[in-house]
N, C-alpha and C positions, 0 to 999 in steps of 0.2 A: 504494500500500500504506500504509495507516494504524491506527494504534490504538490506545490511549490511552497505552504505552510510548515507541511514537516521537515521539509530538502532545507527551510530556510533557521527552524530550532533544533534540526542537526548540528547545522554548521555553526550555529552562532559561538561567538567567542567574545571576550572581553578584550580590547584593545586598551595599553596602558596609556594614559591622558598625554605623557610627555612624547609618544609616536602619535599623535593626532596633529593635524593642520586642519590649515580653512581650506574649503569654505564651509562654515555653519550653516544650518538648515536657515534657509530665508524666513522673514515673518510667517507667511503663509504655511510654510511647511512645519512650521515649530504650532501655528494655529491647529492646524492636524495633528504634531503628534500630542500635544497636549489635551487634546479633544479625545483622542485615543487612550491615553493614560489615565483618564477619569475613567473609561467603560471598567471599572471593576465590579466585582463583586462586592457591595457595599450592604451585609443588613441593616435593616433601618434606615436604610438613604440619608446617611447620617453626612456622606462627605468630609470622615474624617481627618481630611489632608487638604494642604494648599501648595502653592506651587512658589519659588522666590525664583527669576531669571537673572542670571549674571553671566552679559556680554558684553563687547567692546569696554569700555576704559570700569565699567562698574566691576571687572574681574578684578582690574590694579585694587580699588579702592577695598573689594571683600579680601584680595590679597596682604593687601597692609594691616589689616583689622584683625587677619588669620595668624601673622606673623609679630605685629604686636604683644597680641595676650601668650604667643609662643617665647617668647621674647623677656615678658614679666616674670613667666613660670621658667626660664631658665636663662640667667644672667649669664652663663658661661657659653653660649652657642653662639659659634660663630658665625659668618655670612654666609657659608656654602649652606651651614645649616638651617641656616635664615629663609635665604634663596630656595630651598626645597618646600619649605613651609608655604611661600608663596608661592609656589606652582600649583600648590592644589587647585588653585582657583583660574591659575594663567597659563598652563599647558593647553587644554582645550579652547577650543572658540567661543562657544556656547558652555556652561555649566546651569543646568536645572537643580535647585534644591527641593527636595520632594520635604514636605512637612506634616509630619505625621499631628493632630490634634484631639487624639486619643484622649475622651473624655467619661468622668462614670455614669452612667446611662441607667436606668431600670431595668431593661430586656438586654443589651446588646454589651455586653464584656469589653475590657476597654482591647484584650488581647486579640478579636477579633478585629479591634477600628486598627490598631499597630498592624496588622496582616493584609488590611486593605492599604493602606500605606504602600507595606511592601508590596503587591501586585502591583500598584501606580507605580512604582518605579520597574517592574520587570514590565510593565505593558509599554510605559512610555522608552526603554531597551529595546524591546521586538521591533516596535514600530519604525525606530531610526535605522532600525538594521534595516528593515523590507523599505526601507526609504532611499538604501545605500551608505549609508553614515555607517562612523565606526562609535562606538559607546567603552564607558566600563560603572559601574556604581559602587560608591566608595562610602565611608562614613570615616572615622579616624579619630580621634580625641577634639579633633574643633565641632563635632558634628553634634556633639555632650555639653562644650564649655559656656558656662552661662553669660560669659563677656561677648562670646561672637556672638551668641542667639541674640541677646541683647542687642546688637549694631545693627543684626540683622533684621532686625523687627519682629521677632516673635515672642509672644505671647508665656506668659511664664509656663503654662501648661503645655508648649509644647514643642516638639523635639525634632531634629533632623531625620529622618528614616535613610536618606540617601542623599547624596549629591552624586548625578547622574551627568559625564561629562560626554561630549555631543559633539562630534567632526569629521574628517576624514582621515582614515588611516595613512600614515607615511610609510609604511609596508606591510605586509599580508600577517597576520596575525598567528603566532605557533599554535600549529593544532597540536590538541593536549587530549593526551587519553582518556577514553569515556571511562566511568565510574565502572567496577563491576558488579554487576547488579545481583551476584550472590553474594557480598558481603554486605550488601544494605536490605535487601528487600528480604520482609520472612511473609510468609502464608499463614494469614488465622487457620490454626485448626490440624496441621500438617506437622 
């Protein structure tokens, strides 16, 4: 059974942010895949996520803000180490912050609304793949720290699920072996 759905989460890979180049998805195309990355599975249509874009010069500015509170928390690191910190934001063209607002509810668990989160970033993934773009989704200690969420305007409740970085690959990405699926999969009952 094949077709260009399954041919396409075969192959998908994570491409590292520092091999991506532009061009980033145009408005229109980031309107799609953002429009894509909401179809999740959401009980209670709760929409427990929003989305932060950081392109053109706003990467520098969430760069410096990422490399700052890196910077307070560790007086001894020097520039290279500095320079790495900011790349989280300025290797790719495009970076999408997925924002999870995983709230407590009556009927719907908050660990459900965090899982809808994660689908928005693995749908808004697929999508820039079948678009041609290359992706990877990261999280990493700024995606926790209360000084960045703060810069970046979010809400004390709520937390980064992803920064999902968005371009074109500057070379073919290592295919990496599939899992084997006798050491993860068991059979109720067997």
């Amino acid at each position: 059974m094949s077709n260009a759905t399954i041919e396409l989460l075969s192959a998908r890979r994570s491409v590292p942010a520092r091999q991506m180049q532009g061009p980033a998805p145009s408005e229109e195309q980031l309107r799609t895949l953002l429009t894509i990355a909401a179809r999740v599975p959401d009980h209670g249509k709760l929409a427990p996520w929003r989305f932060i874009v950081f392109s053109g010069e706003a990467r520098e500015k969430a760069a410096q803000i990422i490399a700052a509170a890196f910077a307070a928390d560790n007086p001894e690191a020097d520039e290279k180490r500095l320079a790495a910190e900011r790349e989280r934001m300025t290797a790719a063209p495009l970076v999408v912050a997925v924002v999870s607002r995983a709230a407590p509810h009556p009927k719907i668990p908050e660990w459900e609304q965090v899982l809808s989160a994660g689908a928005v970033c693995m749908n808004l993934i697929v999508a820039a793949n079948a678009m041609g773009f290359a992706t990877s989704w990261v999280t990493g200690w700024c995606a926790y720290d209360r000084r960045v969420l703060d810069a970046f305007g979010l809400a004390p409740d709520e937390r980064i699920a992803g920064f999902v970085h968005i371009g074109t690959a500057s070379e073919k990405p290592a295919d990496r072996p599939r899992p084997d699926l006798s050491a993860i999969v068991t059979r109720f009952g067997e």
